[in-house]
Each structure stands twice: as structure tokens, then as C-alpha cells.
N, C-alpha and C positions, 0 to 999 in steps of 0.2 A: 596463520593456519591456512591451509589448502584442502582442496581432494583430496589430493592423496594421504596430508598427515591426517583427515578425519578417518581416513579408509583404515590408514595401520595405527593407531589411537582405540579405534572399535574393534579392531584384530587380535589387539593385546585384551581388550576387554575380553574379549570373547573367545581367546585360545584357538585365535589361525595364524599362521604363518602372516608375519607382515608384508604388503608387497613393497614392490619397487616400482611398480607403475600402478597406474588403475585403467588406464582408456585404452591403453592397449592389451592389457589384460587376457588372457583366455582360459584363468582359472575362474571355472563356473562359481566357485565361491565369492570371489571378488567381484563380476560380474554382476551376480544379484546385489551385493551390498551395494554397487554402483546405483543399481535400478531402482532399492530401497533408498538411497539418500536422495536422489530424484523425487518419486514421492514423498518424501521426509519434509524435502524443502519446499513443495508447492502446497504442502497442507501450511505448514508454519507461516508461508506469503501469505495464506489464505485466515488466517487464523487470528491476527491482526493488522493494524494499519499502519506499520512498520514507521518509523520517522524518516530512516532510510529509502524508504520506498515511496516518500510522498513527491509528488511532482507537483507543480504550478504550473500551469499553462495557460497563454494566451496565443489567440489567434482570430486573422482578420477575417470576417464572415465573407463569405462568397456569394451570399442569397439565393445558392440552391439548396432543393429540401430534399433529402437531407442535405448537411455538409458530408463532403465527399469524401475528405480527409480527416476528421471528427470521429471516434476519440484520436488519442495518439495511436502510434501502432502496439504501443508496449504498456497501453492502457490494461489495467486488470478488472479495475471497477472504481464509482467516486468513492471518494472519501467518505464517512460518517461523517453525518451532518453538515456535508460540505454543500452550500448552493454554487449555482450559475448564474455568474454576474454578467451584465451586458454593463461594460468600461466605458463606452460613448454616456450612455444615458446614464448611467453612476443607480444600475437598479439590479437587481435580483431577481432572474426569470421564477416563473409561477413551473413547477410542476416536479417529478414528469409527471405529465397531464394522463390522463386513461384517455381508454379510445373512445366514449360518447362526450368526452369535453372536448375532445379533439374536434371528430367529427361535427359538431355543432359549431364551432366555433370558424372551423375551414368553409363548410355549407354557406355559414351565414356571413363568407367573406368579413368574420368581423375583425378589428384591429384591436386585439386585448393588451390593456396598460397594467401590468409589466406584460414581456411577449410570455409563452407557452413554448416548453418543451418538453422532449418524451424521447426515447431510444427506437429507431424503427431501420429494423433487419444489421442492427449494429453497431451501427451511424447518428449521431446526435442530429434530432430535428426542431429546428428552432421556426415559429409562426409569432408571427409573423418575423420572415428573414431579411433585414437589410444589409445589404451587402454594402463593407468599409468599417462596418461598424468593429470596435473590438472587444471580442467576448475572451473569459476568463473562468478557468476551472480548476480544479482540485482534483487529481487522481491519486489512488494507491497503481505504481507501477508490477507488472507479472515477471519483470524482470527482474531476478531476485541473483542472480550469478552475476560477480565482478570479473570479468574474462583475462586471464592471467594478474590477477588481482590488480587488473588499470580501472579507467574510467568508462569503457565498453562495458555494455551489460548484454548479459541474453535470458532466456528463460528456461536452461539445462546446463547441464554441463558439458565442457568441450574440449576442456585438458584440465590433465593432472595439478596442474597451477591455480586454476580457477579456485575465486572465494566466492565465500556467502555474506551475501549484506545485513543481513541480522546474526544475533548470540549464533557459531557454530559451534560452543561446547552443547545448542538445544539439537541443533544434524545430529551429534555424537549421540546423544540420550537418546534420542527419539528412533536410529538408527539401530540401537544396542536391543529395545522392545519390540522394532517389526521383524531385526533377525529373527528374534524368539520364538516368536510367534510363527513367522513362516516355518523354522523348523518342528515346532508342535509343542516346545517348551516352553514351562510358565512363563510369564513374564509380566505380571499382575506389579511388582515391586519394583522393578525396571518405567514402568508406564505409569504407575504414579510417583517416582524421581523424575521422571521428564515433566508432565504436570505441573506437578510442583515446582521447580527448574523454570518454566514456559509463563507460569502465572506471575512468576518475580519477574524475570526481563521485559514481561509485558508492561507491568506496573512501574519499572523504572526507565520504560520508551515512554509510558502515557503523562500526557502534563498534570502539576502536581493539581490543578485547579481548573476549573472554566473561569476563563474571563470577566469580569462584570464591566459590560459594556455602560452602563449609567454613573462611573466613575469618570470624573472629572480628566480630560485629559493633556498632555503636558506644555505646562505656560498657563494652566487654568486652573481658577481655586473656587472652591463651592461658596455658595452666595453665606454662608456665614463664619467665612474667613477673615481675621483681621490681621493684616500686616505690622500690626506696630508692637510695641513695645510696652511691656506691665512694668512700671520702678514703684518699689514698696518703699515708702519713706516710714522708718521706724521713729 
């Protein structure tokens, strides 16, 4: 699936003419549906933390504050419940900090174990910053478009080819309820099939469980394990 089969898929939904292109378009109809799947798609990026969209990153500190290049550029936001590890020291920075634990903490030149971070004008700021060191993060990516469905991503669309990295049968739905509504028609049963629709793929991106990390791990057996063997002599 593509732009464009989402475009003419919701056309037959909705009783318009199918097109033959979408981006080059200059039927005002197709147009808005264009600018409706745009916002369709940055709420749906926004609405979960996609498995598709999750990144790992590391990278070497520079020990200016900020890092300069910190987040990525195609960073959207961390992850839920995702922390920042510092990889050298094998630790888990403290924060983000607010700005009187900051500010106290920078004042009093003090050197806090694990370090302190916090987001300032953008940019990850890490205190105390050693530079070499390698730090490691967890983002959800704002890049939600596969650009002619390769491995290039962007944050819109840019031709008729392009996919989307999550469910595009949720573009369709979710596409089919803002027509609606921009044109003034209900759309109350259209907006809760996407809902509903949006709450299953959610549920079957999210993992089935949390982990329990106090479980024994692999080559390791809990202290009242016995390797041998029971023989019943009858």
C-alpha cells in the first residue's frame, strides 16, 4: 500500500473519483485528503510508540554542554520509560533533572554519581559531560513516511509511492472521519471504527508483558534447583 492506493481506497469510501496521482494533484478534493493524511499520520506517530519507529542510539560524548548533535535529527521524543545509559560507566543517568537540581548542582561545581541530565533549547545536556565516553538512548523516531517504500524515511509525504510505517488500513480510517468532519458530516461511527481499529494494533505492537528482571538469566538456575534425577523404585 501507498499514498496513493490510501488516497483512492478512501475515495471509493467516500464516493470521489479515484485519482491517478495524489502530489501532483490539483483537484482541491485530493489536495485536502493529501493534507488530511499528513495530519492522520503525525497524530497516529504521536499516539503510540510504534515498534517501527523505535531507534537505539549511541553516541560518543563530546563534553560540550549541550551535546550539539544530541538528540538525533529525526528524534520525536524518548521512549516510555526509556532511561539514559552512560555505556563506559555501565550506569543510568539521574533525570531529566528540573532546573533548581540543576542549577545547584552546576553552582556547587559538584560531580553527581550517576551524572544529571535534562533537555535545554532542544539538545540533550548531560553534567557532568565526559567527553569519549559512550552514551546510549532510546527514541520514538517523527519519521513515520518509508520514501518510495525504501529504507529512507522522512516526516511527510513526497510522492505517490511513499508508505507508512505503522497499520495504513488506521491512514484509511482515521482519513475517512476528518474528511467528515471537515465537510460538516457526521462522522461519530467512522471515529469510533478508527478507535477501535487504532486500540487493537496498538495492543498487538505492545509487548505481551514487562519483563521481570529478578528472573534468573540464561546458564543460570535459582538457588533451589536440583539437576539430577528422581528414580521411583516400586
Amino acid at each position: 500500500m501507498s499514498l496513493l492506493t490510501i488516497i483512492q481506497n478512501v475515495c471509493a469510501e467516500i464516493d470521489l473519483d479515484s485519482p491517478t496521482a495524489v502530489m501532483s494533484s490539483a483537484d482541491p478534493q485530493i489536495m485536502q485528503l493529501r493534507i488530511l493524511s499528513t495530519r492522520a499520520g503525525r497524530d497516529l506517530m504521536r499516539a503510540h510508540d510504534w515498534s517501527a519507529l523505535m531507534v537505539r542510539r549511541q553516541f560518543a560524548a563530546t563534553g560540550a554542554a549541550p551535546e550539539p548533535a544530541e538528540p538525533a535529527g529525526d528524534w520525536d521524543r524518548f521512549a516510555a520509560n526509556a532511561r539514559i545509559w552512560n555505556v563506559s560507566r555501565l550506569w543510568a543517568l539521574n533525570g531529566p533533572a528540573e532546573p533548581q537540581t540543576w542549577q545547584r548542582q552546576t553552582i556547587l561545581n559538584a560531580n553527581p554519581v550517576p551524572q544529571i541530565w535534562r533537555m535545554a533549547a532542544g539538545r540533550l545536556d548531560i553534567y557532568p559531560n565526559v567527553a569519549g565516553e559512550t552514551i546510549e538512548y532510546a527514541y520514538v523516531s517523527g519519521f513515520w513516511v518509508a520514501v518510495n517504500g525504501g529504507a529512507a524515511t522522512a516526516a511527510s509525504w513526497a510522492n505517490d509511492t511513499d508508505t507508512a510505517l505503522f497499520p495504513e488500513e488506521l491512514l484509511e480510517l482515521s482519513l475517512i472521519w476528518r474528511w467528515k468532519r471537515a465537510k460538516g458530516l457526521d462522522y461519530g461511527e467512522e471515529l469510533a471504527s478508527f478507535e477501535r481499529s487504532k486500540e487493537a494494533a496498538i495492543g498487538a505492537d505492545r509487548a505481551a508483558g514487562a519483563v521481570d528482571l529478578a528472573l534468573p538469566a540464561r546458564g543460570q538456575s535459582p538457588d533451589n534447583y536440583w539437576p539430577g534425577t528422581i528414580t521411583v523404585t516400586p
